[in-house]
C-alpha positions in Angstrom: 33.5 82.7 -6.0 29.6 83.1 -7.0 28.2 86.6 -6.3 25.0 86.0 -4.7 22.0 87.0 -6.9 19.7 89.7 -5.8 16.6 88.7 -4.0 13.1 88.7 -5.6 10.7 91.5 -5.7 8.4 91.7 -2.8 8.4 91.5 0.5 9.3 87.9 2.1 8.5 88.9 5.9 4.8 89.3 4.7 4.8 86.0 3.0 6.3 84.8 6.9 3.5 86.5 8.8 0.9 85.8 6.7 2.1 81.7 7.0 3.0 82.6 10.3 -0.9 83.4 10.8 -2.4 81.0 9.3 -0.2 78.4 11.3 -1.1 79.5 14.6 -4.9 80.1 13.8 -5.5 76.3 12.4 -3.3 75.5 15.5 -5.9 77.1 17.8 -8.8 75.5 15.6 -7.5 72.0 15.9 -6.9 72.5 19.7 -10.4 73.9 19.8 -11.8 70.6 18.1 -9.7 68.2 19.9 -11.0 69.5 23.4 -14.5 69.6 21.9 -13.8 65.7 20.5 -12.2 64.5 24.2 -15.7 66.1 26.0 -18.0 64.4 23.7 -15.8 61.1 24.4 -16.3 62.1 28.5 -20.2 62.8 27.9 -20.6 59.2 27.8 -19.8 58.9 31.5 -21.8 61.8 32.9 -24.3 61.3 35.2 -28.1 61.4 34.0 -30.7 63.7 35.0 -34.7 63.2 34.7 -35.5 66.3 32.1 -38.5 67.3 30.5 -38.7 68.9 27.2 -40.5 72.4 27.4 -39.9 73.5 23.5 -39.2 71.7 20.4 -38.8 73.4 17.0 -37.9 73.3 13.5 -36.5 76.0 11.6 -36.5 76.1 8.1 -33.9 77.9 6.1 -33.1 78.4 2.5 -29.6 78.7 1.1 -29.5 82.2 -0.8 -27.1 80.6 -3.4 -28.3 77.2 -4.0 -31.9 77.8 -3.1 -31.6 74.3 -1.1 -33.6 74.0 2.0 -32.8 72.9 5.3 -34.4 71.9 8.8 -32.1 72.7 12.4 -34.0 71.0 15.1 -34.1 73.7 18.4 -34.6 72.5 21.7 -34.9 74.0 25.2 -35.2 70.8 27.8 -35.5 71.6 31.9 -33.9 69.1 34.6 -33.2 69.4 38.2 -29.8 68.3 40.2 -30.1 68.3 43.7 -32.9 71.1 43.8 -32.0 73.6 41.4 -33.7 73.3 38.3 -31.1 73.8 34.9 -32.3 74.8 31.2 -30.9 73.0 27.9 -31.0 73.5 24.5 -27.9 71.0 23.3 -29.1 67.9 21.9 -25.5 66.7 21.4 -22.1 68.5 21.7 -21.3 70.4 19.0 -23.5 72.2 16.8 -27.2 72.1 15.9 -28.6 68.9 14.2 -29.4 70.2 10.8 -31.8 68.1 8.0 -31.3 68.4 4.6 -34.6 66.0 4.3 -38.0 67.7 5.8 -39.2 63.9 6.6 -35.4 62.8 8.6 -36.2 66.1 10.6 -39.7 65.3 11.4 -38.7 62.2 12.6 -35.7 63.9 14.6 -38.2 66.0 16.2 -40.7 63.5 17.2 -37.8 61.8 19.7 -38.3 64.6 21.5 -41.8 65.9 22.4 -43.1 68.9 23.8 -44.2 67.5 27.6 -42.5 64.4 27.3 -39.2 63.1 30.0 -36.0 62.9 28.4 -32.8 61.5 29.8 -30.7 64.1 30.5 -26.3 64.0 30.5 -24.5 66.6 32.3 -21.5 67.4 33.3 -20.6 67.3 36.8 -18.1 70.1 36.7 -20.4 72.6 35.0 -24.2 71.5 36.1 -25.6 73.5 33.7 -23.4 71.8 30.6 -26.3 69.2 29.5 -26.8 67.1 26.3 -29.6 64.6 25.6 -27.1 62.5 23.0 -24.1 62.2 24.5 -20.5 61.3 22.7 -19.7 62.4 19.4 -22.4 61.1 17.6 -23.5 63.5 14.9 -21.0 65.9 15.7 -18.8 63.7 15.0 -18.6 64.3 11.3 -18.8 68.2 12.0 -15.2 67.5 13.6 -13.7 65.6 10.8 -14.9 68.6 8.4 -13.2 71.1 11.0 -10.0 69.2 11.3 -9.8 68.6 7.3 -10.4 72.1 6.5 -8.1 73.2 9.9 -5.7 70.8 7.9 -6.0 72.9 4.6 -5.3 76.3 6.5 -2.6 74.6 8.2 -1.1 73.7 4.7 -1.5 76.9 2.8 0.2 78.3 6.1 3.4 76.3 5.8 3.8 76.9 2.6 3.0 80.6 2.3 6.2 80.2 5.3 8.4 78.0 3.2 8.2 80.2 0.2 8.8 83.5 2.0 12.1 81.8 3.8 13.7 80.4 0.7 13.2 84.1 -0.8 15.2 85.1 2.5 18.2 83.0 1.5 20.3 84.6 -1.6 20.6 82.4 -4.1 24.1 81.5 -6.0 24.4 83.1 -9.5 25.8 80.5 -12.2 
């Protein structure tokens, strides 16, 4: 009969939690971003309100690293739903538009006018949920960068797992 070799140095419940962690938190993330996808998808069928835009700005940032610039379009937008007047500032759902090109943010910002009436989508649950863009749209491709880095995490999860179960498991010596 084999005697069972002894198990390798360190500790494999750590390897477990840590995994364990890492499972569960890219999990949560992908739940996060599939609700987020499914209420873009719904924003399309929201009813429209007549809004105005009362601020449009863009702010200019530089990368510390890579000294690159870029341009993230704010807005703050007013409509009103059956008297009550609501305030805005999502252009779609998800994050802020960002412009690596000063001239495609320009251009971005001239859609939308200080003073001029915008179409405004909201949600009919949550009145004061509002986007001028709605589906996916741009934020689209923020998504598929959150689920293929969510997908990452979720790898280096199951394997940090895997590899702290098999040192569980003594191992025949030959």
């Amino acid at each position: 009969m084999a005697e069972a070799a002894p198990v390798q140095a360190g500790n494999p419940n750590r390897s477990i939690g840590f995994g364990l962690v890492l499972v569960m938190a890219s999990l949560y993330g992908f739940w996060g971003v599939f609700k987020q996808f499914q209420t873009s998808q719904i924003s399309t069928k929201w009813p429209v309100a007549a809004g105005v835009i009362e601020e449009a700005q863009l702010v200019e940032s530089t990368s510390t690293r890579s000294r690159s610039k870029a341009w993230t379009l704010k807005l703050r937008y007013l409509y009103t739903i059956e008297g009550k007047e609501y305030a805005g500032s999502a252009i779609h759902l998800g994050s802020f538009p960002s412009y690596g090109d000063e001239i495609k943010a320009l251009e971005a910002k001239r859609k939308y006018l200080v003073g001029n009436e915008t179409p405004v989508y909201y949600n009919p649950e949550d009145l004061s949920e509002a986007v001028l863009e709605p589906g996916a749209g741009a934020a689209g491709e923020s998504m598929g960068l959150s689920a293929f880095l969510l997908g990452i995490v979720l790898l280096l999860g199951g394997t940090a797992m895997f590899q702290g179960i098999s040192r569980l498991r003594p191992k025949p010596v030959m």
